[in-house]
py3Dmol code that shows the C-alpha trace and the ligand (Angstrom):
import py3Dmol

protein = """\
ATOM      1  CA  UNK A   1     -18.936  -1.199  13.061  1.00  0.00           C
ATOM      2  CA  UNK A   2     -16.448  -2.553  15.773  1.00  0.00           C
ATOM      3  CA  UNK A   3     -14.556  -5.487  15.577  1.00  0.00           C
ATOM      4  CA  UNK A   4     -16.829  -7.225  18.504  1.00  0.00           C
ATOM      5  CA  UNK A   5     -20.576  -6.885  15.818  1.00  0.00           C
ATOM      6  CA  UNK A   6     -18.096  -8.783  13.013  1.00  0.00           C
ATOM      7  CA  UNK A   7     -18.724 -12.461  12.207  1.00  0.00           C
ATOM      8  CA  UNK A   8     -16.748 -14.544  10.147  1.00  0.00           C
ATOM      9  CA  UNK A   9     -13.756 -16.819   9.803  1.00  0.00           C
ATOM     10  CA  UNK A  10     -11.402 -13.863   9.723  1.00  0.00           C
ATOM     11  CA  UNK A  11     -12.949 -12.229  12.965  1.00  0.00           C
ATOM     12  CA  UNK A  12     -12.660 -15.090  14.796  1.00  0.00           C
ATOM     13  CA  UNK A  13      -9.693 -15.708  13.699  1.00  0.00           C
ATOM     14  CA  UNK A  14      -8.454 -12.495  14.986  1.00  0.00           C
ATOM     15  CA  UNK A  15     -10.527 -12.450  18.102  1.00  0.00           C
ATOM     16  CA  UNK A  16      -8.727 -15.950  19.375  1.00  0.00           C
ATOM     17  CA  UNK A  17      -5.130 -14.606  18.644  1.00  0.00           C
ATOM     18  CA  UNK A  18      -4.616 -17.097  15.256  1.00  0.00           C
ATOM     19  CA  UNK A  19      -4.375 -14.012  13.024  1.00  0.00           C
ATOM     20  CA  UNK A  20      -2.764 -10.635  14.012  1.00  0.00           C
ATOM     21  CA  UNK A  21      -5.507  -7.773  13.776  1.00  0.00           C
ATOM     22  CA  UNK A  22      -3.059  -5.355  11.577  1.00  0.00           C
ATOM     23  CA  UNK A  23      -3.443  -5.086   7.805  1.00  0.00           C
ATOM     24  CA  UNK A  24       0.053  -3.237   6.278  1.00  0.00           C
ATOM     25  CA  UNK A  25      -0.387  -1.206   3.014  1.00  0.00           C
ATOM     26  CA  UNK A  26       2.732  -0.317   1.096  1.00  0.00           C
ATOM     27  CA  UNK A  27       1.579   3.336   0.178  1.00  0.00           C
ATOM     28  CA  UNK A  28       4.287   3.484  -2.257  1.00  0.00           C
ATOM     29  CA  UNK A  29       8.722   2.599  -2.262  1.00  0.00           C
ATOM     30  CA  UNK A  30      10.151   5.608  -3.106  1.00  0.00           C
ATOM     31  CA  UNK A  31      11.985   7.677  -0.496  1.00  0.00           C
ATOM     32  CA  UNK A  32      13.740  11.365  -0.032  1.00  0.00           C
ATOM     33  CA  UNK A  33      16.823   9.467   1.563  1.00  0.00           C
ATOM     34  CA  UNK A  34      18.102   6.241   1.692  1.00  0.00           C
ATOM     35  CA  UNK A  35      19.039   4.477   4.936  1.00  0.00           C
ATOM     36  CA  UNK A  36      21.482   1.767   4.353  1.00  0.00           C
ATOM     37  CA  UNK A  37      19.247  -1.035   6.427  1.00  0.00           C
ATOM     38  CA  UNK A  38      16.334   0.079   4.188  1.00  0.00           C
ATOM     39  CA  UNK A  39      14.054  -3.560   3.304  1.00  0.00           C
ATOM     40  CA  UNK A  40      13.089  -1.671   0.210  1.00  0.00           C
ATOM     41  CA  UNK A  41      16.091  -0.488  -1.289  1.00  0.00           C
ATOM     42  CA  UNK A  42      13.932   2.992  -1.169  1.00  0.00           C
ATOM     43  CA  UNK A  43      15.162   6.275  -2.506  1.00  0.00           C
ATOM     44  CA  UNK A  44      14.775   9.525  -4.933  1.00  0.00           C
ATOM     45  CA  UNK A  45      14.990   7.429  -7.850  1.00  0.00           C
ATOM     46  CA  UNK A  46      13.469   4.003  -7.454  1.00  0.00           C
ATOM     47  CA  UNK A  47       9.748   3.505  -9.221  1.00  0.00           C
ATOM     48  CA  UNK A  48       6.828   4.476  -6.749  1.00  0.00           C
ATOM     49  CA  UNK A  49       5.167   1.484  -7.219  1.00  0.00           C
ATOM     50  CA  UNK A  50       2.319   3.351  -5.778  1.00  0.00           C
ATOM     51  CA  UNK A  51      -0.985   1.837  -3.882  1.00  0.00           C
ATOM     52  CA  UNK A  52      -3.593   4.449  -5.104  1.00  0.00           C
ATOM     53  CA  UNK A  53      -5.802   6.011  -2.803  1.00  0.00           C
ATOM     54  CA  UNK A  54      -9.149   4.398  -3.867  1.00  0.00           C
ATOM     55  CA  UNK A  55      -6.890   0.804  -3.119  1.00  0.00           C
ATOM     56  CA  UNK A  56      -6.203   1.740   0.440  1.00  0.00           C
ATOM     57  CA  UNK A  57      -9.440   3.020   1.242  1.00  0.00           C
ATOM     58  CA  UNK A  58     -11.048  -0.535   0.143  1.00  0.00           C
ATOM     59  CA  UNK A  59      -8.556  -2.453   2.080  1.00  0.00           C
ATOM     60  CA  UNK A  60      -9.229  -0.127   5.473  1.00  0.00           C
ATOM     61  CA  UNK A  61     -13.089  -0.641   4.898  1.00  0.00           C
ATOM     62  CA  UNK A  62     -13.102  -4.682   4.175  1.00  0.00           C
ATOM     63  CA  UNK A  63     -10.546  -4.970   7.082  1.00  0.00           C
ATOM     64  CA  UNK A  64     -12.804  -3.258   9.429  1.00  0.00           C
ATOM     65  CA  UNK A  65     -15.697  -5.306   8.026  1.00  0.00           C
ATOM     66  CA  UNK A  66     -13.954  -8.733   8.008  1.00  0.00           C
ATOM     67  CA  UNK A  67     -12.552  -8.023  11.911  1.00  0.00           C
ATOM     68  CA  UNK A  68      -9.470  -6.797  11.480  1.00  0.00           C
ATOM     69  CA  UNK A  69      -8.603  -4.239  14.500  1.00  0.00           C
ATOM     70  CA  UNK A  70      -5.954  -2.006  13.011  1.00  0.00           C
ATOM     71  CA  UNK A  71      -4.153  -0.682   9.935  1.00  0.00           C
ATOM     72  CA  UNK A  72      -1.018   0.527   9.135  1.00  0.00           C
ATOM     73  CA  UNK A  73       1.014   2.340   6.063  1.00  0.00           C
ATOM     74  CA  UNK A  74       4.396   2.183   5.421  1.00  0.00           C
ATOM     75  CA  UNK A  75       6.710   2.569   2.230  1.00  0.00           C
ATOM     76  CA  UNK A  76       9.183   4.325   0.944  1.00  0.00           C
ATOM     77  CA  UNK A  77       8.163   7.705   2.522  1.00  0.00           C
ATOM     78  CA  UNK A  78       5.029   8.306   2.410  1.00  0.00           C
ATOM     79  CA  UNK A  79       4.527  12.119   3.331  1.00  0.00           C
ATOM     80  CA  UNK A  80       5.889  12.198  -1.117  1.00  0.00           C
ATOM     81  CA  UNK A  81       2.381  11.701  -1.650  1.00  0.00           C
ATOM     82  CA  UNK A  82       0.688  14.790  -1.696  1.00  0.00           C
ATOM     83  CA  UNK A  83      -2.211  13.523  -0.611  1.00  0.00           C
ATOM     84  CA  UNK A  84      -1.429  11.413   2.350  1.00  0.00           C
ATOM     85  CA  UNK A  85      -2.907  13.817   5.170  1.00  0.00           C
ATOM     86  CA  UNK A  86      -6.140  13.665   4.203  1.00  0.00           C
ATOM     87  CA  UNK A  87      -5.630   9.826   2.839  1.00  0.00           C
ATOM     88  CA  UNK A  88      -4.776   8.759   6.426  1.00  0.00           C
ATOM     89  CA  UNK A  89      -7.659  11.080   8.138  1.00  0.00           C
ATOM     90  CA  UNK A  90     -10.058   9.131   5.702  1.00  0.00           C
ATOM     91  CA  UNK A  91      -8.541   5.582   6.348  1.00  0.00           C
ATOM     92  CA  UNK A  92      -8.945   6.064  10.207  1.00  0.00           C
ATOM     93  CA  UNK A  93     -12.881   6.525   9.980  1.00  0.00           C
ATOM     94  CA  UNK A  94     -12.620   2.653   9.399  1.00  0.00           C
ATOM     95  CA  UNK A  95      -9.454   1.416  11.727  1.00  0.00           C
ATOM     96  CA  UNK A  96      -6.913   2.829  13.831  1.00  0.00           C
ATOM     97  CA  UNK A  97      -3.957   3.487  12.036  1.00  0.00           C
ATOM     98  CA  UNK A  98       0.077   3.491  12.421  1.00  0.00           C
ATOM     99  CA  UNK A  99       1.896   5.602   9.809  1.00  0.00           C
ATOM    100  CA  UNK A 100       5.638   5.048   9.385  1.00  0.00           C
ATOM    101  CA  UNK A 101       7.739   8.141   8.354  1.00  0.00           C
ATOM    102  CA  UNK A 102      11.054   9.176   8.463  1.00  0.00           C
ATOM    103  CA  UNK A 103       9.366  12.832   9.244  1.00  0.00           C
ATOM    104  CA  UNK A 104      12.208  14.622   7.517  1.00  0.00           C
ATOM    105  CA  UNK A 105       9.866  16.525   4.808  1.00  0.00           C
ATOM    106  CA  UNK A 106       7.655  17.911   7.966  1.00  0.00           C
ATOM    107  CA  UNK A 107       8.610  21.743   6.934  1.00  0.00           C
ATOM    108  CA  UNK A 108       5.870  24.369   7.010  1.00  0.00           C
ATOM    109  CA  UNK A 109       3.483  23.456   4.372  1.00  0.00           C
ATOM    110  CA  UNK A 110       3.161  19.944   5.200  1.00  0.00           C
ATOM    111  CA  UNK A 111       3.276  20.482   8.804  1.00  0.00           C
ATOM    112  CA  UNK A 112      -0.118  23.040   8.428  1.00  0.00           C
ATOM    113  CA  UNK A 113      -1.924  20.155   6.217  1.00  0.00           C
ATOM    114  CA  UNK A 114      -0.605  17.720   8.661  1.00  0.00           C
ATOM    115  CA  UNK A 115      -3.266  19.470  11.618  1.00  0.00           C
ATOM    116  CA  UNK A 116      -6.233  17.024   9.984  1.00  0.00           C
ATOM    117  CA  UNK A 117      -4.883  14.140  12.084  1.00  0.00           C
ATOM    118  CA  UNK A 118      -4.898  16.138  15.189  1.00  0.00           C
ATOM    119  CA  UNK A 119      -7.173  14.120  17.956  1.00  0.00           C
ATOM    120  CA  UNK A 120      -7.754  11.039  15.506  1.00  0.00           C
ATOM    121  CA  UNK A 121      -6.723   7.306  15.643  1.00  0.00           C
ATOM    122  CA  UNK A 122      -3.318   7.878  13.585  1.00  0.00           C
ATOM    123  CA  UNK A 123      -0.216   7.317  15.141  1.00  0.00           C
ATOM    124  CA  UNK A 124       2.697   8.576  13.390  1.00  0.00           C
ATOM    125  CA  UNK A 125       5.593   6.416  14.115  1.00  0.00           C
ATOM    126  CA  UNK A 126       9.110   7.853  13.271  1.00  0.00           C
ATOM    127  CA  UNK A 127      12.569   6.679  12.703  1.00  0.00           C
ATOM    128  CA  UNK A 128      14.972   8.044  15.649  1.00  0.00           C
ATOM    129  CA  UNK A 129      17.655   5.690  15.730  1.00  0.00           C
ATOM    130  CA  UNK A 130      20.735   6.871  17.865  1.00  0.00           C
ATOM    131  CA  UNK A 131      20.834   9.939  20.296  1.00  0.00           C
ATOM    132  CA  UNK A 132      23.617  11.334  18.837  1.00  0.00           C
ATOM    133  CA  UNK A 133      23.268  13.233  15.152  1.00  0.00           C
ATOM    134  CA  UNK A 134      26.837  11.891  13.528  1.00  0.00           C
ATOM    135  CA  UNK A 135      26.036   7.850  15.004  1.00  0.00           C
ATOM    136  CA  UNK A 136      22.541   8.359  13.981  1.00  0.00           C
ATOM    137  CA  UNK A 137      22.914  10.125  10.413  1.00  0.00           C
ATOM    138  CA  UNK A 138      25.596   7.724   9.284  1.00  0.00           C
ATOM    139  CA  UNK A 139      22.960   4.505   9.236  1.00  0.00           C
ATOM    140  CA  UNK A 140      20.250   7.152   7.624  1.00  0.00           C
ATOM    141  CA  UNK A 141      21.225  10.487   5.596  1.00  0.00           C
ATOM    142  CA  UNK A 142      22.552  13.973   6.391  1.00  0.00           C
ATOM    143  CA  UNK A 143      21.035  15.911   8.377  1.00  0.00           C
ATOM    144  CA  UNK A 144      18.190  13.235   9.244  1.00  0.00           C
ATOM    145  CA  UNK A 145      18.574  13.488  13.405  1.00  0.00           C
ATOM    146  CA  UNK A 146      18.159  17.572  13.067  1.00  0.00           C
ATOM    147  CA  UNK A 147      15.078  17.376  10.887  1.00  0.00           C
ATOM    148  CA  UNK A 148      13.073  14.815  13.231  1.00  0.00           C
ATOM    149  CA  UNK A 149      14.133  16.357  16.224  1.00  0.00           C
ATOM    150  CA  UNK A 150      12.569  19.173  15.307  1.00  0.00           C
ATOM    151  CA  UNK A 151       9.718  17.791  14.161  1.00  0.00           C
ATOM    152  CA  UNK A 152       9.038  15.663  16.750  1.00  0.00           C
ATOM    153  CA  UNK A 153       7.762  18.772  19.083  1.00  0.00           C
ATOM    154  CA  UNK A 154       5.680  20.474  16.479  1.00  0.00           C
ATOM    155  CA  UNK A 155       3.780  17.551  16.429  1.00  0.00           C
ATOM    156  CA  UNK A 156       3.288  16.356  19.663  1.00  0.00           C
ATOM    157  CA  UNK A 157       1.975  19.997  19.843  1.00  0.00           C
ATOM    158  CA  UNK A 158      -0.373  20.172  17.516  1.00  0.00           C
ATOM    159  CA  UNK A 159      -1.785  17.279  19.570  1.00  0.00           C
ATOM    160  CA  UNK A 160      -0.866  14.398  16.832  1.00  0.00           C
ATOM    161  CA  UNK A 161       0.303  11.189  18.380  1.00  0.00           C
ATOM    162  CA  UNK A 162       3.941  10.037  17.333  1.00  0.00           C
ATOM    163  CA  UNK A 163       5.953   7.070  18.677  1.00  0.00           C
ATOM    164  CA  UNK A 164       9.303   6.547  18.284  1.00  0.00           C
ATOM    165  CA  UNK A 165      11.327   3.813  16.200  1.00  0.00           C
ATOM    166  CA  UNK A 166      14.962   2.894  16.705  1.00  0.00           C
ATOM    167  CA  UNK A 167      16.039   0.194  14.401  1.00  0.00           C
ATOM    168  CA  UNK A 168      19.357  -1.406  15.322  1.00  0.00           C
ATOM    169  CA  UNK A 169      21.569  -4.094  15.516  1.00  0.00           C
ATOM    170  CA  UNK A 170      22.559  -3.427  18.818  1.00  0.00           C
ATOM    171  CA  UNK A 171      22.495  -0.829  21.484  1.00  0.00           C
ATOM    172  CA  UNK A 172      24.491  -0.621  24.660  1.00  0.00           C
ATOM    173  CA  UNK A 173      22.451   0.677  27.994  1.00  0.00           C
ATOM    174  CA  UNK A 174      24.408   4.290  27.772  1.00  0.00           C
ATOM    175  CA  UNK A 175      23.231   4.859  24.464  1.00  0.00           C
ATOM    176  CA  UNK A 176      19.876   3.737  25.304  1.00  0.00           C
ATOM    177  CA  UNK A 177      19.277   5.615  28.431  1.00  0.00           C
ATOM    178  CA  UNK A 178      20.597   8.761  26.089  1.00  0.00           C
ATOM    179  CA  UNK A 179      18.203   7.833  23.431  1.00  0.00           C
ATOM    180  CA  UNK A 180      15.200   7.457  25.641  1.00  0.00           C
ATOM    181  CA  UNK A 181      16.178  10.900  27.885  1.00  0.00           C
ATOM    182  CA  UNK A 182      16.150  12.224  24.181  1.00  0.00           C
ATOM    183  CA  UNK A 183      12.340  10.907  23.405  1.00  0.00           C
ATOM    184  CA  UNK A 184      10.816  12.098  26.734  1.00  0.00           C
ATOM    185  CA  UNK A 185      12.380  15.648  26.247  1.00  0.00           C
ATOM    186  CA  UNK A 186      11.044  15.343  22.586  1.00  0.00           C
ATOM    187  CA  UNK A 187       7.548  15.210  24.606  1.00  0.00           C
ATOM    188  CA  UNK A 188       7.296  10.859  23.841  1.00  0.00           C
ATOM    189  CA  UNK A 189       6.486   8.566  26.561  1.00  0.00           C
ATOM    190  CA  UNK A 190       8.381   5.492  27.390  1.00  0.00           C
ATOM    191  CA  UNK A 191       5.632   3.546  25.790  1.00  0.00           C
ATOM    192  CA  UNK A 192       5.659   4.524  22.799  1.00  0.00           C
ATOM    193  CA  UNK A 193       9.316   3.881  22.014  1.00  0.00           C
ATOM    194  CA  UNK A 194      10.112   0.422  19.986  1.00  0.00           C
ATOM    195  CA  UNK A 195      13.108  -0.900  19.706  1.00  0.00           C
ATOM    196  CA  UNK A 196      13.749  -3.239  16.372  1.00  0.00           C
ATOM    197  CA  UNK A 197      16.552  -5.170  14.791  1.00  0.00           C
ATOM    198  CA  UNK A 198      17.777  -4.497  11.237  1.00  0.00           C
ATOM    199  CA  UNK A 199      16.299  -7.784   9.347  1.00  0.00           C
ATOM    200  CA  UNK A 200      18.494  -8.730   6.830  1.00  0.00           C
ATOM    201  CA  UNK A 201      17.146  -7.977   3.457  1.00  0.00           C
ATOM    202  CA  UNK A 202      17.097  -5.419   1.123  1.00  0.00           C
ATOM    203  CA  UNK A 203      19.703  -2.718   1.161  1.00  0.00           C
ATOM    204  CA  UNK A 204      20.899  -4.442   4.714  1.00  0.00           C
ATOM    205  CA  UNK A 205      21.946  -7.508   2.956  1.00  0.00           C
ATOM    206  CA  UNK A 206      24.201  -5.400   0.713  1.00  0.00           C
ATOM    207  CA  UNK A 207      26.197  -3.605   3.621  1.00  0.00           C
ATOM    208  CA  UNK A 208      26.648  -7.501   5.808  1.00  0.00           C
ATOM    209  CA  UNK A 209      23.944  -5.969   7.949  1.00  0.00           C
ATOM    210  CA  UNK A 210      20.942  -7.485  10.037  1.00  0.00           C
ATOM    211  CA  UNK A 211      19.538 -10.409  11.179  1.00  0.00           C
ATOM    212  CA  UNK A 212      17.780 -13.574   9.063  1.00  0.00           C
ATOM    213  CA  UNK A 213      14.273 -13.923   9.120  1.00  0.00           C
ATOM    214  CA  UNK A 214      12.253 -17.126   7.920  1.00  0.00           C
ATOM    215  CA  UNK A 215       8.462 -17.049   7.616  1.00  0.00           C
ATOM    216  CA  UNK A 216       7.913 -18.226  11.455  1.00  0.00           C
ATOM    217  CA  UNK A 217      10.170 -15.325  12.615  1.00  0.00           C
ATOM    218  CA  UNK A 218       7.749 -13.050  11.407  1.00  0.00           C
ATOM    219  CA  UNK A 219       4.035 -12.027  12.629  1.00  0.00           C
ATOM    220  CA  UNK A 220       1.481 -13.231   9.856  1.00  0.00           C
ATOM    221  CA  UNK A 221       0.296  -9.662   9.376  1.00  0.00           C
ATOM    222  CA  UNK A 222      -1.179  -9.333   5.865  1.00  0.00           C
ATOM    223  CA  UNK A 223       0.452  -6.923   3.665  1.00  0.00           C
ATOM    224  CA  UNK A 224      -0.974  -5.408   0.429  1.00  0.00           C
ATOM    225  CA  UNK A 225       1.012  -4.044  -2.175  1.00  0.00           C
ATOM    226  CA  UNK A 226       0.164  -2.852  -5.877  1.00  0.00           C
ATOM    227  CA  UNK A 227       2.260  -5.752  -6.425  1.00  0.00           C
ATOM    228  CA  UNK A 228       0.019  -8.311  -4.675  1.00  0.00           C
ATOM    229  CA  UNK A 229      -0.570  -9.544  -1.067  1.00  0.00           C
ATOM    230  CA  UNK A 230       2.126 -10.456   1.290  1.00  0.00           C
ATOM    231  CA  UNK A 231       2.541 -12.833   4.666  1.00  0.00           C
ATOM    232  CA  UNK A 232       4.196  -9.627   6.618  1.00  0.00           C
ATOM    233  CA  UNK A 233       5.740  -6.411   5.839  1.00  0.00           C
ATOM    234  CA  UNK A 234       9.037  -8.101   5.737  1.00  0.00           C
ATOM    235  CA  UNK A 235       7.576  -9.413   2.763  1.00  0.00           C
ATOM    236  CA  UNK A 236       7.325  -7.221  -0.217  1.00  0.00           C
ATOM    237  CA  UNK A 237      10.989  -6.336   0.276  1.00  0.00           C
ATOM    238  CA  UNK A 238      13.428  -5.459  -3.109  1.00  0.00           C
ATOM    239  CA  UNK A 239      16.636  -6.414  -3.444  1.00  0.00           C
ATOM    240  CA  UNK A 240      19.017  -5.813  -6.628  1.00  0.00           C
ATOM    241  CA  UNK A 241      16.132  -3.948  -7.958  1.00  0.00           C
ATOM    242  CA  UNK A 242      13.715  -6.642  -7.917  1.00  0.00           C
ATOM    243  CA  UNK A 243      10.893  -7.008  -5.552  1.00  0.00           C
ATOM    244  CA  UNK A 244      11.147 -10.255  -3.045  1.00  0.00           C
ATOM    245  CA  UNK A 245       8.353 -13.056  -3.922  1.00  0.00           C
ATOM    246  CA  UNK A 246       9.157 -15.461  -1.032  1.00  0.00           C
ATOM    247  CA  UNK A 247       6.478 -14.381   0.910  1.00  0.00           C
ATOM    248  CA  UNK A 248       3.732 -13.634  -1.644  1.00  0.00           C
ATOM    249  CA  UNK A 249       1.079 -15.155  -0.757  1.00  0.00           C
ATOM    250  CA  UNK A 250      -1.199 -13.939  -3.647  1.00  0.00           C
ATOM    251  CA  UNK A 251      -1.404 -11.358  -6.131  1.00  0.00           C
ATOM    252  CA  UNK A 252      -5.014 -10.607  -5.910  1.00  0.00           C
ATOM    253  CA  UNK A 253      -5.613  -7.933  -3.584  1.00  0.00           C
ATOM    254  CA  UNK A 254      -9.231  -7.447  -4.139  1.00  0.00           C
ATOM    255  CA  UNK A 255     -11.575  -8.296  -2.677  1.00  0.00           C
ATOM    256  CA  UNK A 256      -9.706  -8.564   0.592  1.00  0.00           C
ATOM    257  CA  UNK A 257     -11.011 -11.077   1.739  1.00  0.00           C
ATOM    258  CA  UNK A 258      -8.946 -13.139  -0.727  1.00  0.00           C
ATOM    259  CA  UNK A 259      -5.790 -12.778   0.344  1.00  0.00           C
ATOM    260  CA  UNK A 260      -7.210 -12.760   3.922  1.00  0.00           C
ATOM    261  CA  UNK A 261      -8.256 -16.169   4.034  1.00  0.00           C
ATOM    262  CA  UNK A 262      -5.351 -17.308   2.103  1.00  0.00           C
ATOM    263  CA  UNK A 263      -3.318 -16.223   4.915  1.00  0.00           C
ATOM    264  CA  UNK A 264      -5.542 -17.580   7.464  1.00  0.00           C
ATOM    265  CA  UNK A 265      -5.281 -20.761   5.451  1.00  0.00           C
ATOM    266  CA  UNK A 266      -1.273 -20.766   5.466  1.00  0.00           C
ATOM    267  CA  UNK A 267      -1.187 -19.939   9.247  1.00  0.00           C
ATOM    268  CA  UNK A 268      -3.618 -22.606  10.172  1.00  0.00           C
ATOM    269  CA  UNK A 269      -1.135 -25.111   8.875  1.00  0.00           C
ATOM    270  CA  UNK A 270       1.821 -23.396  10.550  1.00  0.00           C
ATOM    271  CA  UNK A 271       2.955 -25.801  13.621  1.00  0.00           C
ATOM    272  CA  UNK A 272       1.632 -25.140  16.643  1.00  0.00           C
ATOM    273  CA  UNK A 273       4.101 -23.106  18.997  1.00  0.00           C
ATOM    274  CA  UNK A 274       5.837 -21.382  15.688  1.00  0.00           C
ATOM    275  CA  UNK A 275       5.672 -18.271  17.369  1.00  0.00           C
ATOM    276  CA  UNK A 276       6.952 -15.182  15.491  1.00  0.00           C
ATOM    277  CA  UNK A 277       9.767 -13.076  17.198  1.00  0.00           C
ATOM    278  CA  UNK A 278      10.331 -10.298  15.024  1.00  0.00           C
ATOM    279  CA  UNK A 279       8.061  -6.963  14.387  1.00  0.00           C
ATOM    280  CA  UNK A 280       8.275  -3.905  12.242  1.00  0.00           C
ATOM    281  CA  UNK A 281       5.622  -1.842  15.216  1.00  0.00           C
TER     282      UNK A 281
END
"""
ligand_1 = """\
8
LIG
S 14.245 2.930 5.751
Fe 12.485 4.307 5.434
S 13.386 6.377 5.454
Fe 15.055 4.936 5.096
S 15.253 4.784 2.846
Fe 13.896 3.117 3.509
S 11.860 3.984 3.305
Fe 13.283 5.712 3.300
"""
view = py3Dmol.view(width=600, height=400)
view.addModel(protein, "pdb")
view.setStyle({"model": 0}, {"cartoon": {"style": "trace"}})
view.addModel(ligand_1, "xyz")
view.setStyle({"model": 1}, {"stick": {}})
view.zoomTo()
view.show()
């Protein structure tokens, strides 16, 4: 099935630009390390609150069936779950998919079950944030620029895509011409570097950090969690140990097509020219 044989109010929806074609899934929140911007509060010892693998294989088959055009999985880390190789091979028969990863647990064994994704639709989209390890480790955890500039190369070899994410506050034009000298040589193309602000919630609020972000600052790109179904993946955020309801839209995840056309429904009534400017890609 491709997006262009799928009717339906969600299809079109996507098709004319009203609705973003990514679905998020939060695979799970906890985390090896823990970066002091993270939206989750993620780290070693914060519940999983894990979406099981039967749950994101339903969401990536009723996305592709209601029109969506792309997936993508974030957390926490989600390379913890043993089983996310394969997961990610099997959710990219139905979508293309982005998978966010700090790429810091990349040693030997994972890298060899890592080869599945080789040559399919999965873009693995890291966290490099400074060129320089002490600048870049401070915001993140020790030794975090050593491990994912290693791993960078071993997978751009073993012919997996990556991209590149630097999340800042700001960046001056040295730094950034360093950083981006840094990606090429790492064997990743101009285009496939982003370049996002810290968002202020979360851990971020805690250290004065990040900008504010209101619902019309943010892409309407629905976001299922075990804990229900979100307006963005800004959404299902924790602070003080408690996950963030402001931008719930529903708690019923299944079918998707619930919380799809409860979004639709809420961005519909969103002013016209209330364009987002903020994006986690
Ligand atoms: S920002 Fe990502 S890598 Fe850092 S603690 Fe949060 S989930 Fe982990």
């Amino acid at each position: 099935m491709t997006a262009s044989t799928v009717d339906g109010p969600i299809a079109g929806a996507v098709a004319e630009g009203t609705l973003p074609g990514r679905v998020w899934m939060y695979a799970n929140y906890h985390c090896n390390i823990a970066c002091v911007y993270c939206l989750t509060e993620s780290g070693p010892r914060v519940a999983p609150r894990v979406l099981d693998a039967q749950a994101m294989l339903d969401v990536a088959r009723q996305a592709a069936e209601l029109g969506f055009t792309d997936l993508g999985v974030t957390g926490g880390e989600i390379f913890l779950r043993p089983e996310m190789p394969d997961l990610l091979a099997e959710i990219s028969r139905h979508l293309p998919v982005i998978a966010l990863t700090n790429a810091t647990l990349f040693q030997r064994r994972l890298l060899d079950r890592i080869d599945v994704l080789a040559g399919l639709p999965v873009a693995l989209q890291i966290s490099l944030d400074r060129p320089d390890a002490d600048a870049n480790d401070a915001m993140r955890a020790p030794d975090n620029f050593a491990k994912v500039v290693a791993a960078i190369p071993e997978l751009v070899a073993r012919g997996i895509s990556v991209r590149i994410a630097t999340t800042v506050e700001s960046i001056d034009d040295v730094e950034l011409d360093r950083l981006c000298a840094l990606h090429r040589g790492l064997g990743v193309p101009d285009e496939d570097h982003v370049i996002r602000p810290i968002v202020a919630r979360g851990r971020a609020i805690d250290h004065g950090l990040g900008v504010g972000a209101v619902v019309t600052d943010l892409p309407a790109e629905l976001t299922i969690t075990a804990d229900g179904a979100f307006w963005s993946p800004f959404g299902p955020t924790v602070h003080g140990g408690l996950l963030d309801t402001d931008l719930l839209i529903t708690r019923t995840t299944a079918p998707l097509s619930v919380p799809a056309k409860a979004l639709l429904r809420l961005v519909e009534g969103q002013p016209r020219g209330a364009d987002s400017a903020l994006n986690i890609r």
